[in-house]
N, C-alpha and C positions, 0 to 999 in steps of 0.2 A: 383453426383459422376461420376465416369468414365462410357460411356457406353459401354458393352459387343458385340462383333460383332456377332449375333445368333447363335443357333447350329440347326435351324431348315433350313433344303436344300430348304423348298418350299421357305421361307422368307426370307432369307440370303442373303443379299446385292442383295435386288431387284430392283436398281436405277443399277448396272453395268453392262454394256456390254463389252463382249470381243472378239475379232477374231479370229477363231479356224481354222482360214483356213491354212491346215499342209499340203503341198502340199509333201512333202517328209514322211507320215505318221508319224512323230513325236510332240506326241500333246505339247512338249515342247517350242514348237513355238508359243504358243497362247499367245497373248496378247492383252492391251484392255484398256479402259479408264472409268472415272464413274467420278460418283460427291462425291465430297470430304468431303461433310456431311453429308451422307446419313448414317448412322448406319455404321459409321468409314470404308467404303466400298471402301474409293477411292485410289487411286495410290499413295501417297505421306505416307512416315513414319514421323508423328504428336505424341504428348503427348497423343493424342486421340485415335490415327488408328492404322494400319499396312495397305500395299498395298495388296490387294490378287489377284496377279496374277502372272504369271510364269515368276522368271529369274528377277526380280525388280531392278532397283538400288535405292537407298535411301540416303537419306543426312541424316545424324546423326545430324548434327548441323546447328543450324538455322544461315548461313554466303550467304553471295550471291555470286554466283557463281564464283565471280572473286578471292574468298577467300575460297573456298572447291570444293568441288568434291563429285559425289556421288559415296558408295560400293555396286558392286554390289552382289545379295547374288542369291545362285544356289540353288535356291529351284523350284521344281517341283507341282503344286498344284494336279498334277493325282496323285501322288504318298504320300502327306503326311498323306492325310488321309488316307492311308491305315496300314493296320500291318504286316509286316513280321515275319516270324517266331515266333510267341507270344509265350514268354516261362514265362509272369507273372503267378503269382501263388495267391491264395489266403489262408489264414489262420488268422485264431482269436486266439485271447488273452483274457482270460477269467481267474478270481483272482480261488485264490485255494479252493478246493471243503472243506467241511466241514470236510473232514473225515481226511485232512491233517493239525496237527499243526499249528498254527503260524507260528513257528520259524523255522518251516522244512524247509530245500532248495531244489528246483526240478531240475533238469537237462534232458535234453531234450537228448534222445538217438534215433536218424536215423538212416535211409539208403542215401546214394548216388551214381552215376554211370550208367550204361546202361547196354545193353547186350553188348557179344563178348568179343573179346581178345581186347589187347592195343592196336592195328590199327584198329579194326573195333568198338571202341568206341570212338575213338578219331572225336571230340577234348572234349571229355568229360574223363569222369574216369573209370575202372573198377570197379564193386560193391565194395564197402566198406560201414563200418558203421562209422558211423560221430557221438560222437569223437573215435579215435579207443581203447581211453584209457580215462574211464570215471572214474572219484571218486566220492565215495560216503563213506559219512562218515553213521556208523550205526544211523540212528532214519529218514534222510534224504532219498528222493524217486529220482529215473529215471521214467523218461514218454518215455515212449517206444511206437513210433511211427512206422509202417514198411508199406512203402507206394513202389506201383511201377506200372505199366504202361500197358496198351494192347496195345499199337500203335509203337511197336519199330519197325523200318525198318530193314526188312531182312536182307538184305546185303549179300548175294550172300552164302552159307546163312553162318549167323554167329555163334557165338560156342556159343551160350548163352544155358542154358541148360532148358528142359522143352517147353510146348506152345511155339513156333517159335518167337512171336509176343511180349509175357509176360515178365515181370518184377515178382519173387515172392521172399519173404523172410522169413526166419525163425531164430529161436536163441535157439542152443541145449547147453548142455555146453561137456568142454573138459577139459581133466585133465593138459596139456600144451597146450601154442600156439603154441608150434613145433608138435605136431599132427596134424591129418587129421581122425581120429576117433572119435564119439563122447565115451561120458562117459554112460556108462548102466544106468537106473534110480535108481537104486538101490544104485550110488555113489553121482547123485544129491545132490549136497548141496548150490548150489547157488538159487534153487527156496523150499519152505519148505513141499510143499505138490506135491501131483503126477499128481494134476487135474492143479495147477500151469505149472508143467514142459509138460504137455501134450499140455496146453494151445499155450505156445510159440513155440513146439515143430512142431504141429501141424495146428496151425494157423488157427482156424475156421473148419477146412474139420470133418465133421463126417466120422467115419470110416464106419456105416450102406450103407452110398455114395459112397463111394470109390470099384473101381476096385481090390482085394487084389490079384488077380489072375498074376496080372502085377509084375514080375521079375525081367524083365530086360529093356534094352534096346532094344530090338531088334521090327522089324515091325510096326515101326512107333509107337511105346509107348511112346515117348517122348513127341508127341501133342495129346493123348489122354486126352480128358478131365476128366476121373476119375481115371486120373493117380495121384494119390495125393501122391504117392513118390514124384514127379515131383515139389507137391505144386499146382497143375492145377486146381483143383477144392477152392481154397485157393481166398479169394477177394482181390483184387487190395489196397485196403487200412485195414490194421489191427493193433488195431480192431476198429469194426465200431464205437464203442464208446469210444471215446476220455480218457474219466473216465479210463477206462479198462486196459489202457496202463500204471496205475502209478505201480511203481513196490517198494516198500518199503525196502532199507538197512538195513541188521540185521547183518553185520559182517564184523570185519576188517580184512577178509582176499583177497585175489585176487584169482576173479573166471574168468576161459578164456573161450570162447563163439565163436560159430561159423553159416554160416547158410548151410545148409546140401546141399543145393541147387546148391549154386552159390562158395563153394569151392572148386575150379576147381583145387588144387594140385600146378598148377605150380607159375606164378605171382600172378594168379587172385585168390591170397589168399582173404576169405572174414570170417577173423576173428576181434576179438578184447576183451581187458580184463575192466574186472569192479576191478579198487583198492579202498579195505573201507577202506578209508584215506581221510581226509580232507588237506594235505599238499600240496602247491601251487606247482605246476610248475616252480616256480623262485624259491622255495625251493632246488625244485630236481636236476634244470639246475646249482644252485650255488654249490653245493654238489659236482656235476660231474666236475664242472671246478678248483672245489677247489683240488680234486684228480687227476685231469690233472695237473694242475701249480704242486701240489704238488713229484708227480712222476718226471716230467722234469727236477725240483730240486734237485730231488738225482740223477740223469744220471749227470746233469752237475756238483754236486760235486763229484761225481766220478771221473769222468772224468778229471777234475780240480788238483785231490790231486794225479791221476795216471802221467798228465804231471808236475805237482811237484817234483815228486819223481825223475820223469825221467831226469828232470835238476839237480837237487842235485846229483843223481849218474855219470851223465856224465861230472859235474864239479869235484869233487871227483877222477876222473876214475876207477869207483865202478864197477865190473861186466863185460859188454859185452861192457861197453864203456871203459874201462882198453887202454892202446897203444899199438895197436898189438893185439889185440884181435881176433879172428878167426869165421867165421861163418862156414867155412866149417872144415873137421877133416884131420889127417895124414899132407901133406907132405909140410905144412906152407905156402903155395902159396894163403890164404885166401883173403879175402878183410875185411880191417878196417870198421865196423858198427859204421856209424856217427848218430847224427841227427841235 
């Protein structure tokens, strides 16, 4: 079969030499020659090879030169094996645990976004939870996922709230999305028990840990670490066990949700509702267009049977379209209303 050109740097095309001599400091200058069967190493683009060296041109097609030309391709060999900015991620897919049906469906409930306002997180998002409108019908589960970050750049500094550097999240619930209050536990009815709603509420932090002493904001208590108002004490990924995060549908009604943290009042809303409904989105969106077209339809027969009327009267000379008809009162100097 084909041979692979190595991933090992000591043995990797060790038949090539190349001239590195960059008299203007740019190693983009180097280039170089080698043998053409050496562990597909050499200069020429073959069924076999590729060239590896900087700046190449290569003939696509095997014609002699009086019939092609070579393209040439701007590739940098300092530079491609490197990484920029790595934002890959890693995550597994694993079938569903014993404890969940068959036939249940899971839906996967995130976080997404960064710290700060919409300029200082841009070109990313402000938190939000992804999706911000989840359904679930009752017997089917949400995996509730609530991941976020220690390495976010300050940014001179940014409004993010809590640890300067942190990413935390939580899920209380609210009696509307037009709140900014949560609901006492005692209204709780989107989680069934108190150790449930403390769970998401609280997110890991024992309150035995916790600074309770801490009030407010003032004196630097926003990067205190046992500021667990803050969520400070709280782990970067919750919860640690994957399992932990299924949350099981018991009701079709719509419960609204918020995280205490990062609902900053004004854009940087960071809510979202659970509807127990199993009804598609092209359900909903047809619904809503069918009550669009359908409203537009009565404006324009209105409309329609008001300029109806208005020609039948004014061929008639019914009314204000009579001859001589007056728009102003008293002393007959009016003006005739046409249309």
């Amino acid at each position: 079969g084909t041979r692979g050109v190595g991933v090992d740097a000591n043995t990797n095309c060790p038949w090539y030499s190349g001239g590195t001599d960059c008299p203007d400091g740019n190693p983009d200058c180097a280039t170089g020659s080698g043998d053409n069967n050496a562990f597909q190493c050499g200069t020429a683009l073959t069924a076999d090879a590729i060239p590896l060296y900087n700046r190449p041109y290569v003939n696509l097609f095997d014609e002699p030169a009086t019939r092609s030309f070579a393209l040439s391709l701007a590739i940098n060999t300092h530079q491609t094996g490197r990484t920029f900015q790595d934002r890959s991620y890693v995550f597994k897919v694993q079938n569903k645990p014993a404890s969940v049906p068959a036939g249940a469906t899971i839906t996967n409930l995130g976080v997404r976004g960064r710290r700060g306002n919409i300029v200082q997180s841009y070109p990313a998002v402000e938190y939000d939870f992804t999706p911000t409108i989840s359904k679930c019908s009752p017997g089917d589960y949400l995996h509730i996922q609530l991941h976020g970050s220690d390495f976010n750049a300050q940014r001179n500094a940014n409004n993010g709230e809590g640890w300067e550097y942190s990413d935390r999240h939580n899920l209380v619930q609210m009696s509307q999305r037009g709140m900014n209050y949560p609901m006492h536990h005692s209204k709780f009815d989107m989680f069934s028990t108190l150790e449930e709603q403390q769970k998401w509420a609280w997110v890991g932090q024992s309150p035995a840990l916790c600074d309770t002493t801490i009030q407010d904001d003032n004196n630097g208590n926003q990067n205190k670490y046992r500021n667990c108002g803050k969520l400070n004490m709280a782990p970067n990924r919750f919860p640690l066990n994957p399992e932990e995060g299924l949350y099981r549908c018991h009701s079709s009604s719509t419960f609204n949700y918020a995280s205490t943290r990062n609902n900053n009042f004004s854009n940087r809303s960071h809510k979202a509702a659970l509807v127990g409904s199993n009804t598609d989105d092209d359900d909903e969106e047809t619904s809503t267009d069918e009550a669009v077209v359908g409203s537009m339809a009565a404006v324009l027969g209105v409309s329609l049977i008001g300029l109806g009327a208005a020609v039948y009267m004014k061929s008639k000379g019914i009314a204000c379209f009579a001859a001589g008809a007056s728009s102003g009162g008293g002393g007959g100097g009016g003006v005739v209303t046409t249309i």
